[in-house]
N, C-alpha and C positions, 0 to 999 in steps of 0.2 A: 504494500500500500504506500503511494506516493503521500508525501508531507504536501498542504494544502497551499497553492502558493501566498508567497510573503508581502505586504504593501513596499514599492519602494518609496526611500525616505525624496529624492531627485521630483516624481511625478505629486508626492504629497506637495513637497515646497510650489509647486508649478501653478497647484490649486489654490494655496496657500497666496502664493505674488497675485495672481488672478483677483482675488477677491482684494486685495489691499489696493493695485492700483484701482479696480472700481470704484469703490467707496473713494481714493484718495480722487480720481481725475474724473467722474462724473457725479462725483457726489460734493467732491469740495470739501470734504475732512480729512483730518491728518489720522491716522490710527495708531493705534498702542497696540503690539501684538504681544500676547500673553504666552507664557510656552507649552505646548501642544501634551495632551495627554492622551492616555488610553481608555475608553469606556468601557471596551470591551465588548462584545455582541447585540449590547441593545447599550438605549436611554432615553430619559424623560425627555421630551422637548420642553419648549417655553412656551407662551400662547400661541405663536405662529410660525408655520415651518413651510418652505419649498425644498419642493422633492425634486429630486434630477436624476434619474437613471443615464448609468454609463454605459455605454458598448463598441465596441473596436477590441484595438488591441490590447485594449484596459477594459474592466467589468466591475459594474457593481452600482457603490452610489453617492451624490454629495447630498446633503439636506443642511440646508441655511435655518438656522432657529433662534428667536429671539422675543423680547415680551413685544406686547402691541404697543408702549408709547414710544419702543424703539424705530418697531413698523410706521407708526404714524410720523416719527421725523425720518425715517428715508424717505416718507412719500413727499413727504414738504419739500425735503430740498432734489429731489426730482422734477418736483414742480414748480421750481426759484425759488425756494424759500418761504412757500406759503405757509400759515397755521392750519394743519390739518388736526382738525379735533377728533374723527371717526372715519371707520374705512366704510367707503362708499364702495360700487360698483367701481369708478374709475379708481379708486384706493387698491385696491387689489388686483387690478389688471395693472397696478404701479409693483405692486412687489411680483407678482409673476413675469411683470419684467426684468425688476433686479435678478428675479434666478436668471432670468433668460441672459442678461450682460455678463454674472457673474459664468455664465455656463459657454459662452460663447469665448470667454476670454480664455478662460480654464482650457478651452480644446486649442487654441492658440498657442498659451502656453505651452501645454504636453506636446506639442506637435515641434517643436524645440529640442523637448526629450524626446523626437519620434516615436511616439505614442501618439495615432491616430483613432482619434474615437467620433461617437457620434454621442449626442445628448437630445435622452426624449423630452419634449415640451415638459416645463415645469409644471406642478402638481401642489397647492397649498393646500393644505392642513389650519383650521381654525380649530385651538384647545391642546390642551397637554394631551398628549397621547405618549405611549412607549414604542421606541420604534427597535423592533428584531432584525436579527440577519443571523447567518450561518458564521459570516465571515467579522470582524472585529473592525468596529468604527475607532478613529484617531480622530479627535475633538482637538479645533486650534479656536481659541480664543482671541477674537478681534474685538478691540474698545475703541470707539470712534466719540465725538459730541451728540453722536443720536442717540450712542447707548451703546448695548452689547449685541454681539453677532454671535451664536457659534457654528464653526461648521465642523458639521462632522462628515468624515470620510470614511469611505470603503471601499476600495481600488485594488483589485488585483490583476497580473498579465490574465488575459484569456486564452485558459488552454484550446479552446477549441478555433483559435485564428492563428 
């Protein structure tokens, strides 16, 4: 029995830069990056999470999680700097877009690392939920002036490509 492949540390940082220059060049915040730990197979999210399935020559998943008045100032300064008091319809087709930048960048990056992937249209979650997997999420912690980010990852080669 083959050992189950290992995350590499090259394609996490990829994901990791990805999301920093987002927040830093269309969001207009500087970030603190916290150092990245182990969750292990599952964890709680915070009120609101984007799901992004990976597949290429990488397999698995990112998911962006964060409380709502985090949500509510990326949507602000998305939309210049307005006061967003609650997510509307267009509030949330705001954060499905932050996964969609955060996720478009991520495959730019990896593709650096030659790691070519694809990413399914992002997927929110409103509410704590526990989120499972087989395989072991690595949680990095970004603090920007909107609040907290965390992503967590789950990235392996895909044996079947």
């Amino acid at each position: 029995m083959s050992a189950a492949p290992q995350m590499n540390a090259q394609h996490v940082n990829a994901i990791k830069n990805a999301a920093v220059i987002i927040v830093n060049e269309h969001l207009g915040l500087q970030i603190e990056k916290s150092k990245p730990y182990v969750s292990g197979n599952q964890f709680i999210s915070s009120d609101i999470s984007v799901l992004m399935g990976v597949n290429g020559t990488l397999e698995g998943q990112i998911i962006c999680t964060m409380k709502e008045q985090t949500a509510l100032s990326i949507v602000g300064s998305m939309m210049g700097g307005m006061n967003v008091e609650t997510l509307d319809e267009m509030g949330w087709s705001a954060i499905q877009e932050f996964g969609n930048w955060v996720a478009g960048k991520a495959a730019s990056e990896l593709a650096k690392a030659e790691a070519v992937i694809d990413i399914s249209p992002p997927v929110i979650n409103e509410g704590k939920s526990t989120f499972r997997m087989e395989k072991t999420f690595l949680t990095i912690p970004l603090t920007s002036d909107a609040g907290e980010v965390l992503l967590h990852v789950s990235i392996t080669p895909n044996t079947d490509k």
